[in-house]
N, C-alpha and C positions, 0 to 999 in steps of 0.2 A: 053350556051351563048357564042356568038361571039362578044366580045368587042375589040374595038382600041384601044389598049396601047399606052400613048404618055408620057411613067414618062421622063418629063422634069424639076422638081425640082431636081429628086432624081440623075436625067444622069449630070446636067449642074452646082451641087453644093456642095460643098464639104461634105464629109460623114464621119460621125465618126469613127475612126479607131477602136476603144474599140467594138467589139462587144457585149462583154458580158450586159445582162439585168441586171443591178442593178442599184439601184442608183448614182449616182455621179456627180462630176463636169465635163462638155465636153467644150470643147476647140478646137475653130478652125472648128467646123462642123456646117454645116443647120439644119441638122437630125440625127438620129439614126438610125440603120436597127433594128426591131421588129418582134417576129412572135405571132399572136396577142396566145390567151390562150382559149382554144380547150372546149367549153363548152359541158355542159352531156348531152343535151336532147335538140336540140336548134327547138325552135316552131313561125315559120312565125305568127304575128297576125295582121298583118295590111300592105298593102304598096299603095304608092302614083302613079299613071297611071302615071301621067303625068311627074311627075322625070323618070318612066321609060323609055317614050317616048324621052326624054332630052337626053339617057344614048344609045336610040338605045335597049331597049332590050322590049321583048314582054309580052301580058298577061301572056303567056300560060309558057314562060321560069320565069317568076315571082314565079308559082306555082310551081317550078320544086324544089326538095329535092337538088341539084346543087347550087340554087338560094340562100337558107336558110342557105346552109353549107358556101358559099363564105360568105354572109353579116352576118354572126352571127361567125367568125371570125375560125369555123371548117377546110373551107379551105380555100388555097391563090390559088390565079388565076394566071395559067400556065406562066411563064417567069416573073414573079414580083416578089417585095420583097419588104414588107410592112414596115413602116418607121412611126418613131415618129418626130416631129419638135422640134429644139430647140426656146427657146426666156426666155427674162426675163422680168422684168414690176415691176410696180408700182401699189399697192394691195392696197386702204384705203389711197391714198398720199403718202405713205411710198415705199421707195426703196426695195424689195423684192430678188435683185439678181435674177442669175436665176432662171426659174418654167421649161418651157416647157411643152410638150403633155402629161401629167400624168394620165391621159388612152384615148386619141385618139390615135388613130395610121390610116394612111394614107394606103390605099389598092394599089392604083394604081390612075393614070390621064389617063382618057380614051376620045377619041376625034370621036365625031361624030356630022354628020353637018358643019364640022370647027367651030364647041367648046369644050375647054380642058375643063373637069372636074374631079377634084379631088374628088375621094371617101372614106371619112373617119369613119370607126367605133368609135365609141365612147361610151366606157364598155365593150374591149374589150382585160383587163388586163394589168400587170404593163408592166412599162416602165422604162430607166434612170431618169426619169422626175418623177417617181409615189412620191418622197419625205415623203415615210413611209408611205401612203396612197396604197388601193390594185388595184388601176387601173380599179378597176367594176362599172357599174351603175346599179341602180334598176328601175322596170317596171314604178314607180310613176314619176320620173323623168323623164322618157323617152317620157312617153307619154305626157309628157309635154311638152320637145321640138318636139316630131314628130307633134303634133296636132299645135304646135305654129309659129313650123318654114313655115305649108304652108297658118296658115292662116293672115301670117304677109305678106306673098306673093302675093295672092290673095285682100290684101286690098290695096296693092300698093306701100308695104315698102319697102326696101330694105334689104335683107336677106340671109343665107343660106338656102339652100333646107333640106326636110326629104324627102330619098328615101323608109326605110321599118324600123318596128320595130318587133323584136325578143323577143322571150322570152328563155334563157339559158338554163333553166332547174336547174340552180345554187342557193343557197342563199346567201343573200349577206346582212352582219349587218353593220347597221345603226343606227346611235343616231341622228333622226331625227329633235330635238329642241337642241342636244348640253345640255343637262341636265342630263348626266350619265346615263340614260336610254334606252342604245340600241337593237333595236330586228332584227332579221332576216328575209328580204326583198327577193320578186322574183326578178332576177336578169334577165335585160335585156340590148339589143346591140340598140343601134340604128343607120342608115347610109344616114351620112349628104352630102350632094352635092355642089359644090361651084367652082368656076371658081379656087379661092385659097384662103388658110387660113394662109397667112401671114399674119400676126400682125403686130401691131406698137411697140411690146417688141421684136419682131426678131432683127430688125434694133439697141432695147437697148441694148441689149445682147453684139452685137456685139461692141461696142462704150465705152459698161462698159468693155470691157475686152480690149479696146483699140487694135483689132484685124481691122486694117483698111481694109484690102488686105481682108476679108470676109464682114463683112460691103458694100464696094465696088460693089463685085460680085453681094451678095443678090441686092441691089440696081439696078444696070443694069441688072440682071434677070427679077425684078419686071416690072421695066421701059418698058424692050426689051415684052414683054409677054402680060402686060394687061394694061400699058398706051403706046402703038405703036403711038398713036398721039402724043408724045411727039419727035420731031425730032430733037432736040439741042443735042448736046456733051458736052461733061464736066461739071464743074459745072452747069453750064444754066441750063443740064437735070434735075439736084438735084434739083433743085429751081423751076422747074415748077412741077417735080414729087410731091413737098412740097405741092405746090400751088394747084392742082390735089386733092390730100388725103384732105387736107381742105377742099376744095368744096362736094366731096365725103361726108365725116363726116357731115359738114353742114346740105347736103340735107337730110341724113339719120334721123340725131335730129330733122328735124323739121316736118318731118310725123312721127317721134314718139308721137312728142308735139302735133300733129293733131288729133292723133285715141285714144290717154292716156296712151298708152304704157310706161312701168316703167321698165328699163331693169334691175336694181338692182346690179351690180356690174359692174361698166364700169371702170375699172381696165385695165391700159394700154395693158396688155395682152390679155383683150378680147375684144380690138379695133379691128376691121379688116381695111388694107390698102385699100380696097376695098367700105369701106363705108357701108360696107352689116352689116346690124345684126346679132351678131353673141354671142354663149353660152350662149343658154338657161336655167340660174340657177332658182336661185330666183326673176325669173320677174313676173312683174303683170299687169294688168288692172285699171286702177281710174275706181271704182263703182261711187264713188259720188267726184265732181271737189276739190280737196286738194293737191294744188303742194307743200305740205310737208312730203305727203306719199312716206314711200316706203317702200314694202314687206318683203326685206331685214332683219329677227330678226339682224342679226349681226351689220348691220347698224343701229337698232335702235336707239342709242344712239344720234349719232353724224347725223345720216339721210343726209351723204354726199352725197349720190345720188338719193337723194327725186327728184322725181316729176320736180319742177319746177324748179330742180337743173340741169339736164343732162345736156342744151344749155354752162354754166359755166365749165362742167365735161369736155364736147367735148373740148373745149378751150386748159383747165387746158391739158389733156391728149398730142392735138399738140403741144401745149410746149416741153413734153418732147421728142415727136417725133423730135421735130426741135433739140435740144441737141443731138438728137442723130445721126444724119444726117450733123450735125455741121462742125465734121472731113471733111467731105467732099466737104463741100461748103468753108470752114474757112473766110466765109462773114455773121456776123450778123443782117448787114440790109435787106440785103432782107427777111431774114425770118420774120425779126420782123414785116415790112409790110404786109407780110402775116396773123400774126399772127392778128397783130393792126386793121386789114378789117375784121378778122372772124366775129366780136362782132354789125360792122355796117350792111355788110351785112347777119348777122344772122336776128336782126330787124327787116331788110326791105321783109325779105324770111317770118318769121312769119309773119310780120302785113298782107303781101300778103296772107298767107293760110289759118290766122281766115275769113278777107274781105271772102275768099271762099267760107268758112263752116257759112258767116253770107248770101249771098245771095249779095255779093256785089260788082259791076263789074268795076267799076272807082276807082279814089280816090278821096277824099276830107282832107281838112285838119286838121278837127276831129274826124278821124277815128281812131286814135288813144287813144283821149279820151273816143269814145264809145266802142272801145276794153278794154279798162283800166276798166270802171264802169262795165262791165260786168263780169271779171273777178273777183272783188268783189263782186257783188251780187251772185253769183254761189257760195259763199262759208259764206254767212250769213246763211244758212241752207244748209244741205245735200241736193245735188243736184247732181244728177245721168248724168253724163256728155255726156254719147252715148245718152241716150232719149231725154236731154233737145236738143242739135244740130239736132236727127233727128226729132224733134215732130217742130223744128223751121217752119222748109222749106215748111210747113202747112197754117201758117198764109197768108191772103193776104194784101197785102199795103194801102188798104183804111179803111180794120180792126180797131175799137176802140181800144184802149189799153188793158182795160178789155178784152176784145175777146181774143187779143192776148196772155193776160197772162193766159188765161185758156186753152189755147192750151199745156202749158208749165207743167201744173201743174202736169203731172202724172208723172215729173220726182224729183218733192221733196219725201225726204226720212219722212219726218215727218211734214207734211201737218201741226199738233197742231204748230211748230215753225212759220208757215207764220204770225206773227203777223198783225197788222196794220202798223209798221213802216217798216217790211221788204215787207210786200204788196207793200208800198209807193214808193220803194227805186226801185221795179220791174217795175209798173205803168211807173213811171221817165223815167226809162232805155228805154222801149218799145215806151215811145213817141220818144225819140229822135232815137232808133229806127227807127220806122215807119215812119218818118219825113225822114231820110237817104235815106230808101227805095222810098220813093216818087219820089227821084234824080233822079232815075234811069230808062232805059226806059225800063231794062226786066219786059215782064208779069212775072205774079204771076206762071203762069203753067212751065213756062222754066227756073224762077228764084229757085223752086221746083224741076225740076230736075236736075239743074245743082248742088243743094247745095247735092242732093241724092245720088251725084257722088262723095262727097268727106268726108261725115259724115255716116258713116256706121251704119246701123241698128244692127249689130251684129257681138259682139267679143268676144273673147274666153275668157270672164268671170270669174275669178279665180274660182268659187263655180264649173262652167260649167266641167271646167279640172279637179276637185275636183271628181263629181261626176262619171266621166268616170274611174278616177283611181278605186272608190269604186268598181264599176261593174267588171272591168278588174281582180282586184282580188277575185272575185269570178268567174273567168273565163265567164263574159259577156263580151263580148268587141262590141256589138250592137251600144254603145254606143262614140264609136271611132271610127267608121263609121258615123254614126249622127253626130255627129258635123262637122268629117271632110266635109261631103258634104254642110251642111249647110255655113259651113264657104270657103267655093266657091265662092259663091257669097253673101256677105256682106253685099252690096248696094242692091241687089235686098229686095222687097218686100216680100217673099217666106210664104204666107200667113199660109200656113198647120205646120210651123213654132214658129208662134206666141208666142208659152209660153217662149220662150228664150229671146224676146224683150220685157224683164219685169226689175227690180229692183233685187240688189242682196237679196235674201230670209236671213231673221231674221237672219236664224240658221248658216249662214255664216259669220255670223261681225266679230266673233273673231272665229274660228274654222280653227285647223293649216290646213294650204294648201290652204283655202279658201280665207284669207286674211294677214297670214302672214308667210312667208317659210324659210328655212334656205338652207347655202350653201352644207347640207347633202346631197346627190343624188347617 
């Protein structure tokens, strides 16, 4: 493999002087230098063409024993020197101090096309940052973020990439619910892709240590690298970089809030400055519409980052960004105006992407109301949130009511709940409805494909990721191929398909991984 080296974090930013791998407090660095931990037996099982194609490298060097040794952490690629980030964050609301990379570690920034990308293993042993923790990840895990990270891509989110996932040859114990019961796990690497994995706790770190003169730096790195549109000096830059990350975040929550994605720990630290989705723990899927879910066991209690909670999280998190970016602006109003527009312009960015996903090209001035009833009816009964939006875009606008509510109907979970009064409440909704739709001059056939374009017929289903991990550990990984292509194309129709554009199966309601996971990985 012939890649473009371009490490511009590691050349342009201060490095920790402590070489040695152990844990501790660092001071005054971006990163640490790492060499990741030399697995027994490391076995390619999967990788992504098109992250290839992104990175410049080919099928055929993919398959190569070269390929396997560099991403599965056996070898480091000629003239590098791999590297963990520092940062700290905000875990749960709570101040955490520093974390840092506690088993990522950065291979290299390789640039091709005129795009840097950062290449990062992750499970691929300890770090300064591991905080008693052994720095590994397991196969269940992993093929959780490789199969999530491109099929969040594909639907249109915003994300980091998977280039390939490994299998170590290692075990790796796990106490997978947190209940004293640990067993030992196939341990695997997986390698994430991303223009950069600076955080919104990089910039805290630096702020809580009151280390300006780093702070600083990190800041006009990010600025000079991946907002170049930003052409102001001095504070001005801070303040529209602020301004920047907010938009960023914004857009990101609200195609989450679009497709039902539940990212499950959005913990200052696993914000990206970038806006992309990023660490793939315990996130999930809404089978049936409930913005008080979230997969999260750890969060169960409190469900701080349920569902219909994230839009508030994203907020709550640029707050602390702004505090931390503080020192450098030492003007509180303009952030706070930033801050004060997240919440209007969040509003107006959602009521615009239901209008989308309902088939709706104008506005009117109760659309907000017919967003609002429908959001309640969706959760008078289990109602299967990907079916009901793609089974919508079916009906046509001159449709009775009835018609249209029987278009709908394959996406109640328990059909005996449709009472007569939730009938009633459905009926209501689909006249005013259907009345909406009348407004409008799209046909029926373009208002159908346009709503096809933005409510996906299929997504990676917690049971779905469930069932691949099954396979995987008994060495089928057919299955991780399947979906990855299936989930290519989302929006398409992909008829030969079919049995995955169904309702989450019984035996998955409460069945760990299926529907509820923890931060073990």
């Amino acid at each position: 493999m012939n890649l473009k080296i371009n490490n511009r974090f590691s050349t342009e930013l201060p490095a920790d002087v402590n070489e040695t791998n152990v844990t501790r407090q660092v001071k005054n660095a971006c990163f640490s230098y790492v060499t990741p931990k030399i697995p027994s037996n490391p076995k390619l099982i999967h990788f992504t063409e098109e992250v290839l194609e992104l990175l410049g490298i080919s099928r055929e060097e993919a398959q190569s024993v070269e390929f396997t040794n560099i991403f599965s952490g056996k070898e480091v690629l000629p003239d590098t020197r791999p590297y963990s980030m520092s940062y700290a964050g905000h875990q749960f609301g709570n101040w955490a101090g520093q974390l840092g990379d506690g088993r990522a570690i950065i291979l290299a920034e390789v640039e091709n096309n005129q795009q840097t990308y950062a290449l990062q293993l992750k499970g691929a042993g300890l770090t300064p940052y591991s905080r008693g923790a052994d720095g590994l990840a397991v196969l269940r895990s992993s093929i959780r973020e490789h199969l999530c990270s491109e099929a969040m891509f594909h639907l249109g989110v915003p994300t980091t990439r998977s280039l390939s996932l490994i299998l170590t040859g290692d075990q790796v114990l796990r106490d997978v619910m947190y209940d004293g019961h640990p067993d030992y796990e196939k341990g695997a690497v997986v390698c994430r892709v991303a223009p950069s994995f600076i955080r919104f706790g990089n910039f805290e770190l630096f702020s809580s240590q009151n280390d300006l003169k780093t702070l600083k730096l990190l800041a006009d790195f990010t600025i000079k690298y991946h907002f170049p549109e930003i052409k102001e000096a001095g504070k001005e830059s801070y303040i529209q970089f602020f301004q920047e990350v907010a938009n960023k975040t914004r857009e990101m929550v609200v195609h989450w809030q679009r497709v039902g994605f539940v990212h499950g720990v959005m913990n200052t630290d696993n914000m990206s400055i970038l806006g992309l989705t990023i660490d793939y723990g315990p996130y999930g899927w809404l089978e049936d519409y409930n913005p008080n879910w979230t997969p999260n066991t750890t969060d169960r209690e409190n469900r701080r980052y349920r569902f219909g909670n994230q839009p508030e999280i994203a907020l709550w998190n640029l707050y602390q960004l702004a505090n931390a970016l503080y020192p450098l602006i030492e003007e509180a109003a303009p952030l706070e105006a930033i801050l004060n527009s997240f919440q209007t312009n969040y509003a107006a960015d959602y009521a615009n992407m239901t209008r989308n996903k309902l088939g709706l090209f104008t506005k009117e001035e109760n659309d907000n109301q017919l967003i609002h009833l429908l959001t309640e009816n969706l959760q008078q009964t289990e109602t299967d949130m990907t079916i009901f939006f793609r089974k919508l875009s079916q009906l046509k606008k001159m449709e009775s009511e009835e018609n249209a509510f029987s278009i709908v109907t394959d996406s109640f979970y328990k059909i005996n709940e449709v009472t007569d009064r939730v009938k009633e409440t459905w009926l209501y909704w689909f006249t005013q409805y259907l009345n909406r739709l009348r407004k409008e001059d799209t046909t029926d056939e373009d208002r159908k494909a346009a709503m096809d374009t933005v409510n996906p017929k299929y997504v990676l289903r917690n049971y779905m990721a469930q069932l691949a991990i099954e396979a995987a550990d008994k060495e089928d990984y057919s299955l991780i191929e399947e979906l990855h292509l299936l989930l290519k194309n989302p929006y398409q129709e992909q008829p030969l398909s079919e049995k995955w554009f169904t309702k989450r199966p019984d035996w998955a309601r409460e069945k760990i991984g299926s529907s509820m996971l923890s931060c073990s990985s």
